[in-house]
C-alpha positions as semicolon CSV with decimal commas, in nm:
position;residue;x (nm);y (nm);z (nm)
1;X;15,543;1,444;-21,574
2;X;15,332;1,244;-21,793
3;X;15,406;0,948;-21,619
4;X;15,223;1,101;-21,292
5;X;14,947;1,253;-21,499
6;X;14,883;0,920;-21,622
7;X;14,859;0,747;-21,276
8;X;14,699;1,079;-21,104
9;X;14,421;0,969;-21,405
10;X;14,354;0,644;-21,296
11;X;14,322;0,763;-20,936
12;X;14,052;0,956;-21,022
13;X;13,862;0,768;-21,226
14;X;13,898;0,469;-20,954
15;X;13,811;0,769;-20,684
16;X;13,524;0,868;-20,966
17;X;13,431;0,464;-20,999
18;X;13,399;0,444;-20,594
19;X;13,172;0,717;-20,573
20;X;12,945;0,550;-20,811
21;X;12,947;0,193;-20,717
22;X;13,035;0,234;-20,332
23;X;12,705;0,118;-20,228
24;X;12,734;-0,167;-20,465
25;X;13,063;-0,264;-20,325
26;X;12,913;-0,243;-19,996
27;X;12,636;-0,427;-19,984
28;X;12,793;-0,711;-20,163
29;X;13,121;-0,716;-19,902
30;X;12,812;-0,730;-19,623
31;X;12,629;-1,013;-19,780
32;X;12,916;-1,270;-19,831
33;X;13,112;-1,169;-19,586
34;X;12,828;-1,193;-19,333
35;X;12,728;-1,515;-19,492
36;X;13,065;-1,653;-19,423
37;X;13,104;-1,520;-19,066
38;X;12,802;-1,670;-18,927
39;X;12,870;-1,990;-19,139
40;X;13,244;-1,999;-18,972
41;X;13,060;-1,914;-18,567
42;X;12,760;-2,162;-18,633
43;X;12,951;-2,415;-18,737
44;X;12,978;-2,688;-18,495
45;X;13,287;-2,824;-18,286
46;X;13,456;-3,149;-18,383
47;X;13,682;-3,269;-18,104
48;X;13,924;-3,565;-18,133
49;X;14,108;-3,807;-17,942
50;X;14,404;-3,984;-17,999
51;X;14,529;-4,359;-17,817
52;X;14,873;-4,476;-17,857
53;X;14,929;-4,808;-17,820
54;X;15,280;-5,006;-17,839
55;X;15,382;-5,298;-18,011
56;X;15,546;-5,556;-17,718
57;X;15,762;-5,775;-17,867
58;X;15,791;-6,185;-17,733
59;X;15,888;-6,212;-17,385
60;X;16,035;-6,532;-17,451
61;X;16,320;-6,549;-17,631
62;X;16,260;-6,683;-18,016
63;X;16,559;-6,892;-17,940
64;X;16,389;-7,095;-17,696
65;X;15,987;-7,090;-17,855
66;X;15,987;-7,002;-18,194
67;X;15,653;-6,869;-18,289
68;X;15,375;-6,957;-18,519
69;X;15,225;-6,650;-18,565
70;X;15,359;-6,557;-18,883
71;X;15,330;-6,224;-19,124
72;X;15,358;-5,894;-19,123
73;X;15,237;-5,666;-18,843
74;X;15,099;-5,395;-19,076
75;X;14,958;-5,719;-19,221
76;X;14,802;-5,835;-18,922
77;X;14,731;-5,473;-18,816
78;X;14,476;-5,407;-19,191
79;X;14,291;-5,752;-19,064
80;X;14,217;-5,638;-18,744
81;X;14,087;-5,328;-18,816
82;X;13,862;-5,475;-19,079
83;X;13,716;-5,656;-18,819
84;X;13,687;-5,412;-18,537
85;X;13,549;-5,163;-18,814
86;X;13,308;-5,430;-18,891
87;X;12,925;-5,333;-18,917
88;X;12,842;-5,542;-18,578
89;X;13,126;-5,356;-18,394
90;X;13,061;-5,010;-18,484
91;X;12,661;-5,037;-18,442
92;X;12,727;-5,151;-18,112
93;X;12,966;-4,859;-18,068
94;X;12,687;-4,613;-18,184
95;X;12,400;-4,808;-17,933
96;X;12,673;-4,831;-17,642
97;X;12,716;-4,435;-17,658
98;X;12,464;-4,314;-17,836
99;X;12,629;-4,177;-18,111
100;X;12,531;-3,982;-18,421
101;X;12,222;-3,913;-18,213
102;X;12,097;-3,603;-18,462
103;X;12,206;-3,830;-18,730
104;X;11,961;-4,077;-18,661
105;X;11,645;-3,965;-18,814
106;X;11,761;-3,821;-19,193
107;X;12,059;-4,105;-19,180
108;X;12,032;-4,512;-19,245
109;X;12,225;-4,732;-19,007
110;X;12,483;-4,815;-19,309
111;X;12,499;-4,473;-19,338
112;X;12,612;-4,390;-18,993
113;X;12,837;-4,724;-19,004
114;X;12,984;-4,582;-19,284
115;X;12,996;-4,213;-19,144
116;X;13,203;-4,366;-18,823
117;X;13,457;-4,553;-19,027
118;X;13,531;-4,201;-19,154
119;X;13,591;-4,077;-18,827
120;X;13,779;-4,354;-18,700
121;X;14,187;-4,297;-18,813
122;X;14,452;-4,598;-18,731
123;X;14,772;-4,498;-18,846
124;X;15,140;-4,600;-18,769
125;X;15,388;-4,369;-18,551
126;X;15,669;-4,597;-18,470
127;X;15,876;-4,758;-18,723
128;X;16,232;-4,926;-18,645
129;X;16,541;-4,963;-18,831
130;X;16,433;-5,227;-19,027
131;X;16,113;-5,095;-19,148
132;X;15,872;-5,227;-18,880
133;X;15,606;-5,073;-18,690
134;X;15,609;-5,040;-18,324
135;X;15,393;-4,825;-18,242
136;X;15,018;-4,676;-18,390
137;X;14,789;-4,436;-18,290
138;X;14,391;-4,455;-18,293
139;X;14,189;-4,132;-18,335
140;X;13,817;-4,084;-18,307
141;X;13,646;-3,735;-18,376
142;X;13,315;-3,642;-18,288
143;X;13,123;-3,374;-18,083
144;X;13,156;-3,460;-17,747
145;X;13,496;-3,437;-17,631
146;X;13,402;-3,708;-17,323
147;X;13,217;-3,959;-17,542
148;X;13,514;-3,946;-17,798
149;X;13,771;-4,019;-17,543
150;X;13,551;-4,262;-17,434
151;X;13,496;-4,445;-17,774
152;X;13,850;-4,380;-17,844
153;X;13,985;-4,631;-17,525
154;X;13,730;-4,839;-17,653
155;X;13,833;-4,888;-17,965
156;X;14,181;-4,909;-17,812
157;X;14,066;-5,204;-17,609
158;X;13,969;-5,354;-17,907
159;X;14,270;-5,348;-18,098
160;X;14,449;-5,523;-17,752
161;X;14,221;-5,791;-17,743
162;X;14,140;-5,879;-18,102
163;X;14,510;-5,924;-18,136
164;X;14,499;-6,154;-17,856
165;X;14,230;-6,345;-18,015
166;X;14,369;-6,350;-18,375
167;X;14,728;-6,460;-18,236
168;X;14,585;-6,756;-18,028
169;X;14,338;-6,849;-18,337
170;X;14,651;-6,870;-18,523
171;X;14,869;-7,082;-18,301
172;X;14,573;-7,342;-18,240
173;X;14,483;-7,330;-18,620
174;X;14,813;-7,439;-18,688
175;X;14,864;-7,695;-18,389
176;X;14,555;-7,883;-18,515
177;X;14,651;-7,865;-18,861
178;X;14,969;-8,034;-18,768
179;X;14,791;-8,273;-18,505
180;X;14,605;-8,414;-18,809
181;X;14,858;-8,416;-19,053
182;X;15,081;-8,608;-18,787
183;X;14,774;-8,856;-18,696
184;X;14,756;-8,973;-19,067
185;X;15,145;-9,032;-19,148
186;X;15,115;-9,232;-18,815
187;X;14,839;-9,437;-18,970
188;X;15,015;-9,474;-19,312
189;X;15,347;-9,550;-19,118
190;X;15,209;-9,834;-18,924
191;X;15,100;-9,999;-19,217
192;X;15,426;-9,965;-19,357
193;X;15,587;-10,091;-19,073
194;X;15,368;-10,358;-19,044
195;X;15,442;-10,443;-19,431
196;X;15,806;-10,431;-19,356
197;X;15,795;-10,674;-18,992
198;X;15,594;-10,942;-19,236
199;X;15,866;-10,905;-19,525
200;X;16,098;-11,014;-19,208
201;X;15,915;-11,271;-19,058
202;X;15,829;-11,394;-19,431
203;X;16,213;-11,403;-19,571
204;X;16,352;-11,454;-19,206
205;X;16,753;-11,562;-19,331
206;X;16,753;-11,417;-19,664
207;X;16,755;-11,048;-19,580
208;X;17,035;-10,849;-19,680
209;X;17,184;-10,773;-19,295
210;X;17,223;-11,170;-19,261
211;X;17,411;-11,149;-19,545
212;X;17,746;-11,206;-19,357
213;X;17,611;-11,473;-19,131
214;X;17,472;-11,705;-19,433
215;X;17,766;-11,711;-19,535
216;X;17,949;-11,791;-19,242
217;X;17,741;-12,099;-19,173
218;X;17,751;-12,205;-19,541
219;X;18,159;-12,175;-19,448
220;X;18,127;-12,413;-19,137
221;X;17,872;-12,620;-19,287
222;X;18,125;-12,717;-19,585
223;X;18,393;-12,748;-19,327
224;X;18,156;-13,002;-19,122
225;X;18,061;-13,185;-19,428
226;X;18,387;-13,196;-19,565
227;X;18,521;-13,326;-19,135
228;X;18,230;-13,592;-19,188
229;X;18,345;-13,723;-19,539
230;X;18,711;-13,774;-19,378
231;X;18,542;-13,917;-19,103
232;X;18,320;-14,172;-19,277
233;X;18,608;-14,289;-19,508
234;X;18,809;-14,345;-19,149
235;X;18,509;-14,546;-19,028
236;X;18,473;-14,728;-19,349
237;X;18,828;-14,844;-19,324
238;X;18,844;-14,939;-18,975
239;X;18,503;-15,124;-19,041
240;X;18,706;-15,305;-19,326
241;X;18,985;-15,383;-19,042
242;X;18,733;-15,495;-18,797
243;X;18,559;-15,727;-19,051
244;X;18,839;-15,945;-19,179
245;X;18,964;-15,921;-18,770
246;X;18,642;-16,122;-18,738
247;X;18,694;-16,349;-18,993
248;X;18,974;-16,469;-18,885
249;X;18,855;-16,486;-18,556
250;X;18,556;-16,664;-18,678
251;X;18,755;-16,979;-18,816
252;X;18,952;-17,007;-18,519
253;X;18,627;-17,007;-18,290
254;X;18,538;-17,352;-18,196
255;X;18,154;-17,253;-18,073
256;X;17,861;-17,075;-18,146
257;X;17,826;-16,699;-18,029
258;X;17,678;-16,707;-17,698
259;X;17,377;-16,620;-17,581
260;X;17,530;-16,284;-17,427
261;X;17,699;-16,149;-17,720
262;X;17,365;-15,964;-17,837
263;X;17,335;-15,806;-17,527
264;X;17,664;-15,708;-17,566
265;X;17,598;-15,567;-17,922
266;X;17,324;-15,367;-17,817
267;X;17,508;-15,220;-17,520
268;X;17,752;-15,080;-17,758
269;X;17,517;-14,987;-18,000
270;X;17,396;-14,762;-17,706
271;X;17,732;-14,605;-17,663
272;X;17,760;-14,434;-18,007
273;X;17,417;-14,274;-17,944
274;X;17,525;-14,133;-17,635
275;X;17,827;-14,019;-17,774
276;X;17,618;-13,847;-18,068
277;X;17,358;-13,671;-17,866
278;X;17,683;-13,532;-17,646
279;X;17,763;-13,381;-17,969
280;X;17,463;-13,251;-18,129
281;X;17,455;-13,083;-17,758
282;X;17,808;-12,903;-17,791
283;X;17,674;-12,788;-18,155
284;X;17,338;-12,655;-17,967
285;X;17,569;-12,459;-17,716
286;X;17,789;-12,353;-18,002
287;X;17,469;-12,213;-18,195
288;X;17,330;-12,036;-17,928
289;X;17,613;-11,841;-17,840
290;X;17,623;-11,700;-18,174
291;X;17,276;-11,665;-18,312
292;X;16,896;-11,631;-18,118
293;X;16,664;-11,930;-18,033
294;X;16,469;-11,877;-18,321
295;X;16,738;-11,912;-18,580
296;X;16,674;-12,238;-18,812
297;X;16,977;-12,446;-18,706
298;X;16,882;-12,406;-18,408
299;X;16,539;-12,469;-18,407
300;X;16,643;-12,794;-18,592
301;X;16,918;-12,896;-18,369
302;X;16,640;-12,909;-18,086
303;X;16,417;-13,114;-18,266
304;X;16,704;-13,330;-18,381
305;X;16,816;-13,374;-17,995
306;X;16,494;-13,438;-17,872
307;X;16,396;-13,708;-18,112
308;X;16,752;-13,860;-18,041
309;X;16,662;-13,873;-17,676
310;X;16,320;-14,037;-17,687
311;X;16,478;-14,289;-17,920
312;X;16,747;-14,386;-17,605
313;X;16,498;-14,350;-17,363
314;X;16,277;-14,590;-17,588
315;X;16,602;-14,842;-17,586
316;X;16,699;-14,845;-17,224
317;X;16,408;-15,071;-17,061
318;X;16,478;-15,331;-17,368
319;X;16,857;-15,377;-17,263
320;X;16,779;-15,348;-16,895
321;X;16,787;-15,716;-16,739
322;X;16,473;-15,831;-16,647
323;X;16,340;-15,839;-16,248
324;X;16,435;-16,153;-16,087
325;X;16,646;-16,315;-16,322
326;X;16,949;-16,483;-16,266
327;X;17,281;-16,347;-16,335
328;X;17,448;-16,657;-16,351
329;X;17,605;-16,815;-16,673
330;X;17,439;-17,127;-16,757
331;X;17,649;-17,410;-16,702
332;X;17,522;-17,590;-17,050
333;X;17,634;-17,316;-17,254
334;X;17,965;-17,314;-17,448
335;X;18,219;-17,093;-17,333
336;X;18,218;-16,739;-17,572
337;X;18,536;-16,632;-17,736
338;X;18,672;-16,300;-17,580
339;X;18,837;-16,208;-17,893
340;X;18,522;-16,233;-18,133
341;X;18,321;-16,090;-17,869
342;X;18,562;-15,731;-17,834
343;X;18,551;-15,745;-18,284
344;X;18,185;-15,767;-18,287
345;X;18,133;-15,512;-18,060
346;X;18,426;-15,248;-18,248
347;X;18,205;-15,324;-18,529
348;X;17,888;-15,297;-18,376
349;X;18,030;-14,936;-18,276
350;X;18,168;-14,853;-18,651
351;X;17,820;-14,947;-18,795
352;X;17,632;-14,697;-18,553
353;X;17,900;-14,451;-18,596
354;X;17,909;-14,472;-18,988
355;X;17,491;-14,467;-18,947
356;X;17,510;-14,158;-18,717
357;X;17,750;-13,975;-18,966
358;X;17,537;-14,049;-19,276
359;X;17,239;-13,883;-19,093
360;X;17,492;-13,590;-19,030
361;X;17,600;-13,581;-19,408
362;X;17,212;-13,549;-19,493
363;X;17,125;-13,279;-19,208
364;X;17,454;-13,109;-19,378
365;X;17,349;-13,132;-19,710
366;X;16,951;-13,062;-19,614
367;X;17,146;-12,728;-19,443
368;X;17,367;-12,655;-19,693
369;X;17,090;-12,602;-19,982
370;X;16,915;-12,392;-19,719
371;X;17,191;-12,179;-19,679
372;X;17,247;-12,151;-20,043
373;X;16,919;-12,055;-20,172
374;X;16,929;-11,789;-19,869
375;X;17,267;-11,679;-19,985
376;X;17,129;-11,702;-20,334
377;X;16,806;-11,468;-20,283
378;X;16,929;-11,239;-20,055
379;X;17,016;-10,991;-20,384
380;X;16,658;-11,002;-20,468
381;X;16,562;-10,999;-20,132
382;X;16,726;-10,671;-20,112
383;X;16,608;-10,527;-20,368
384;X;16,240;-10,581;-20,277
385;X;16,346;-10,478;-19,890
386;X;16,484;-10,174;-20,063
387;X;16,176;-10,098;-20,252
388;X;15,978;-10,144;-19,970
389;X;16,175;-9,983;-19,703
390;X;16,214;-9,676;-19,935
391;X;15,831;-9,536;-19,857
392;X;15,904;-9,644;-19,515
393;X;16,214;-9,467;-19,393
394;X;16,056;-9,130;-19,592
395;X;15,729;-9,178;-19,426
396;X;15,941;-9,206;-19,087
397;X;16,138;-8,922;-19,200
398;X;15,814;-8,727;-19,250
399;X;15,684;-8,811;-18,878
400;X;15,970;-8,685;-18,765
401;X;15,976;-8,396;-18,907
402;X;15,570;-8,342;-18,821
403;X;15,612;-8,460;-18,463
404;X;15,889;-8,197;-18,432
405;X;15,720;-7,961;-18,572
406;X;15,393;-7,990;-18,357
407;X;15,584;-7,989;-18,041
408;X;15,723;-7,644;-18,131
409;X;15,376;-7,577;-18,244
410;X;15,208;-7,691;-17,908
411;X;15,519;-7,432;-17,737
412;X;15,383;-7,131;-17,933
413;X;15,028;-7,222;-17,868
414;X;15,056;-7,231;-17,479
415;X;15,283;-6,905;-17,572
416;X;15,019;-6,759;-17,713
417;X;14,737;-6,896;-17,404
418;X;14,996;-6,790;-17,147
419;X;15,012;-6,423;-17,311
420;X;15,390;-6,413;-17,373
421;X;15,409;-6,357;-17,734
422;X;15,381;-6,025;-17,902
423;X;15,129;-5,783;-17,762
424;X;14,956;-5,457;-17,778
425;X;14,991;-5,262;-17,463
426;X;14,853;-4,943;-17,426
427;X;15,126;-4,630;-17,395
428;X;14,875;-4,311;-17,388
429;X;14,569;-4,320;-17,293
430;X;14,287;-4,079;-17,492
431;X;14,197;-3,791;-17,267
432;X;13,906;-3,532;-17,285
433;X;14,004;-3,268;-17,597
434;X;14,039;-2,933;-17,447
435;X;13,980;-2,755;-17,789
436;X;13,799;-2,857;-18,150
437;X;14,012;-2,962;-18,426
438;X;13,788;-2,840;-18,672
439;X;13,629;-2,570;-18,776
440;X;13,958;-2,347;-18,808
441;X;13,745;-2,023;-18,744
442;X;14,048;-1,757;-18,817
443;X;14,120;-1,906;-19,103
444;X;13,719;-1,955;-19,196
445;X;13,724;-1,575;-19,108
446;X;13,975;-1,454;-19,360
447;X;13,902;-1,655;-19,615
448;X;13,565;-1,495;-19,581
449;X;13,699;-1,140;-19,587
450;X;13,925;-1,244;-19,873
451;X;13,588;-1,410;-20,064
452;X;13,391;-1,094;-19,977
453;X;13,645;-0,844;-20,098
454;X;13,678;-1,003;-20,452
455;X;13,304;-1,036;-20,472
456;X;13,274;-0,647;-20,425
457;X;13,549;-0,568;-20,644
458;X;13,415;-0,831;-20,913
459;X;13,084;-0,681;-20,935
460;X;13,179;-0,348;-20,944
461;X;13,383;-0,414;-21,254
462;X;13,091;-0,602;-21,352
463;X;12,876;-0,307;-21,335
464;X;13,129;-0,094;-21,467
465;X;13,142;-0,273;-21,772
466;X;12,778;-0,365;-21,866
467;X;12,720;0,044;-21,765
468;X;12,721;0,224;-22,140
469;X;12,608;0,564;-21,981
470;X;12,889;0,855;-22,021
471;X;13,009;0,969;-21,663
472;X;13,234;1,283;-21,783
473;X;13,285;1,502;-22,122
474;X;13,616;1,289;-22,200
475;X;13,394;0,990;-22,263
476;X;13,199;1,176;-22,441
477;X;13,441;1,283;-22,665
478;X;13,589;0,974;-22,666
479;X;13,290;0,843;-22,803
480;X;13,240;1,085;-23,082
481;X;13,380;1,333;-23,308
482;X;13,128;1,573;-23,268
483;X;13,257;1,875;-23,060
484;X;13,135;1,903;-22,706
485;X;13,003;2,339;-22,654
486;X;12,863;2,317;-22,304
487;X;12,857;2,110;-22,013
488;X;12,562;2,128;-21,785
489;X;12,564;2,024;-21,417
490;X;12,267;1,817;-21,299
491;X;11,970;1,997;-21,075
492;X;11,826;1,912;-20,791
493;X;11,543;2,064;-20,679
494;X;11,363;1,959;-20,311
495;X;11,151;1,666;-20,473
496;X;11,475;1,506;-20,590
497;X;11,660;1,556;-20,267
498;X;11,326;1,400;-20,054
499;X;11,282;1,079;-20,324
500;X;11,654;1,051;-20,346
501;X;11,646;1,060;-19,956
502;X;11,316;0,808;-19,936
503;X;11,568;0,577;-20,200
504;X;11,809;0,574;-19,995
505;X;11,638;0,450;-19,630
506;X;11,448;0,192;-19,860
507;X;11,720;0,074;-20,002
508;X;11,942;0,047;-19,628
509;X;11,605;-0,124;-19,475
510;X;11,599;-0,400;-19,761
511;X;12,014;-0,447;-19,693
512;X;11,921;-0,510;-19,331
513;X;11,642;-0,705;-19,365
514;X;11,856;-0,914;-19,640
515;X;12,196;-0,932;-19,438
516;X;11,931;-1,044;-19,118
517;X;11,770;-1,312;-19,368
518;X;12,123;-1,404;-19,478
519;X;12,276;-1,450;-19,160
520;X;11,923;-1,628;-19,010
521;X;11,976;-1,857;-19,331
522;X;12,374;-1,931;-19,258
523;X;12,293;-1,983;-18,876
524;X;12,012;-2,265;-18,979
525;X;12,214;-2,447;-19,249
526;X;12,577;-2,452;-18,988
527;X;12,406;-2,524;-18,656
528;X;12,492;-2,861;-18,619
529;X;12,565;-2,935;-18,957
530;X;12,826;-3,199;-18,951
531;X;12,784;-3,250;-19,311
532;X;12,873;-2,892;-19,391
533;X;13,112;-2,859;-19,207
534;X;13,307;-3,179;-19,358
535;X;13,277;-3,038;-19,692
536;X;13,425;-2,704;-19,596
537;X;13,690;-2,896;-19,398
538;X;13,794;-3,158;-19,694
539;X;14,059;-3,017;-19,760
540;X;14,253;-2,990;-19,470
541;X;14,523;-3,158;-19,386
């Protein structure tokens, strides 16, 4: 029982607190909740419009054309929308459509540049299994649903071809890099190459590949010279032979040598000549088939044969007999010795033969010190080939490498031209908004009832406690110890009723006129007020 006494207590002195603040209560629910009612209607309507636009991947397949666009998308994606949300693009955007048009007189152009980028949103809606994007939506809010679905496209557009533009800047960018990285190791490897066909020409013999073949001459050029000694110790001994032949012929000739016998002499001095240039021929044929018409021996085998040849064509009119002279053997003359005459010309022979051989054994040994200092510098020879070749073959290496490189290069660039590499293409279109997407009125509308009721009940507590005036005997003796004998009730009489009366229509006039003031107010600061209604709104998600 005391437990319901208790709560039938506060009852009435909540009933008891009503009856005294009611108007109170009232007139402050009115005024804020009117205030937010016509703030939530006059608000103005933002409408938005969304774009999606898919990421096409390369039409040709990377296995064929490797690309040179490299980087992330989302990458690529932040650095083109800094520069379609650059200050040139969006002020043309605001001219083009007029945007912002109420804007425009309290507002700087930075401003409303600044104000767009806020109402322009570019976020990702497609990712794949590995984390990448392939798709992204563009949304644009503003007050005209037609002109934002308009700017929205736009903006769309935008994104398609500045990733053209970017993609194809990058692909030529790199071609041209390459083109002129390629065009100076081509300079610097024509000088080495040029630097490595002098060393050539310069140490033609002694380079390392003719290593082999050096030595292979240096071989047959012993053998030859060692042939010739054996061959000059033969002649020397048949010479010997023929010699004391002709001595002993000599003493048993009873006349002088005829006048014939030098003809005869030189007529076998010829034959030995012939016989040598036939050979120094077989040794030209023998060289050729082995080694180019530039090679030394060969070179000096020519020379050697041609100077042999103008030598017997020099000899040939002397021994030829002279035009109109007789034949006949003169009668006076003593007859010649047969014998003598066949000794003297073997002899004749062995001396040219032993000559010829002599001039062999000096072209040998002239040859055979060439071939020995080749054979001897060829191991310096290689190392300064080495040396030299080293900058060259990684300086080829490197044009290689470039020149491959810049075809597959010059592939992604006419990828890129041809539009076959990655793409944006448009996948939904922005259409006209049917409804706002801000202000949330029902929401507006009970946060406004919820404001207004805990304003009322606020300020009546307010009053309640700042009011020291006793309201019923138990405050009274509450308050003091002092015994209460008699409670009168307050009287009216007709004046109080009329000025309590006159209070009262005052006081009703002054809450109309100040909920008409107060909504008048809310209705100039919302209508239109973009501002306003972003700060009420900044906190939605």
């Amino acid at each position: 029982m005391r437990g319901g006494t208790a709560s039938g207590m506060q009852f009435d002195n909540v009933l008891a607190m009503w009856r005294r603040r009611k108007w109170l209560a009232l007139c402050a629910f009115a005024g804020v909740f009117s205030v937010g009612a016509a703030l939530t209607a006059f608000l103005p309507n933002v409408y938005q419009a969304a774009a999606t636009i898919l990421v096409v991947g390369q039409q040709v397949p990377a296995d064929f054309v490797k690309t040179t666009v490299t980087g992330a998308l989302d990458t690529r994606l932040q650095t083109i929308s800094q520069q379609i949300l650059s200050r040139a693009r969006l002020e043309e955007l605001i001219n083009r459509f007029g945007l912002y048009a109420n804007l425009k007189r309290d507002l700087t152009l930075e401003a409303l540049v600044e104000r767009m980028r806020r109402d322009i949103e570019v976020k990702p809606t497609g990712i794949d299994r590995i984390g990448g994007t392939v798709a992204f939506t563009i949304r644009y809010q503003g007050r005209d649903p037609r002109t934002v679905a308009l700017v929205t496209n736009t903006l769309a557009s935008y994104y398609i071809d500045e990733n053209i533009r970017v993609r194809e800047r990058q692909a030529t960018s790199t071609a041209d890099f390459l083109r002129t990285q390629l065009d100076e190791v081509k300079k610097r490897l024509e000088v080495q190459e040029r630097r490595v066909s002098e060393f050539r020409r310069r140490y033609l013999g002694e380079l390392p590949t003719q290593m082999d073949a050096n030595l292979q001459t240096l071989e047959r050029l012993n053998t030859q010279f060692r042939l010739n000694g054996e061959r000059q110790m033969r002649v020397r001994e048949q010479r010997q032979e023929q010699a004391r032949r002709l001595d002993s012929a000599a003493l048993r000739a009873a006349s002088t040598p005829s006048r014939a016998r030098p003809a005869a002499a030189g007529a076998a001095a010829a034959d030995p000549a012939e016989a040598r240039l036939e050979k120094l021929k077989d040794n030209l044929a023998e060289l050729r088939s082995r080694f180019h018409d530039r090679y030394p021996d060969v070179v000096h085998l020519q020379r050697e044969i041609a100077e042999l040849e103008e030598q017997l064509a020099a000899t040939k009119p002397r021994r030829s007999p002279a035009a109109g002279s007789s034949t006949e053997p003169d009668p006076l003359a003593p007859a010649a010795d047969p014998q003598v005459d066949q000794i003297e010309q073997a002899l004749g022979q062995l001396n040219v033969e032993l000559k010829a051989l002599k001039e062999e054994e000096a072209h040998l040994r002239a040859a055979m010190v060439t071939y020995q200092t080749r054979v001897d510098n060829t191991p310096r020879r290689d190392l300064e080939f080495q040396e030299l070749s080293r900058d060259y073959d990684s300086t080829k290496e490197l044009y290689r490498t470039l020149l491959k490189r810049y075809e597959e290069a010059q592939l992604s660039e006419s990828l890129e031209q041809r539009q076959k590499g990655e793409q944006f293409q448009i996948n939904e279109k922005a259409v006209d908004p049917v409804a706002p997407v801000a202000p949330n009125r029902p929401r507006f509308f009970l946060v406004s009832l919820v404001l207004s009721l805990g304003v009322a009940v606020g300020l009546v507590l307010l009053a309640e406690q700042l009011d020291s005036s006793f309201h019923t005997i138990d405050d009274l003796r509450a308050f003091t110890q002092v015994p209460v004998l008699v409670s009168i009730s307050r009287i009216l009489t007709e004046n109080d009723v009329r000025r309590r009366r006159r209070r009262a229509r005052l006081a009703t006039a002054a809450a109309v006129c100040a909920l008409v003031l107060l909504v008048g107010a809310s209705y100039f600061l919302a209508s239109g007020n973009e501002q306003l209604l972003r700060l009420v709104t900044a906190g939605r998600s």
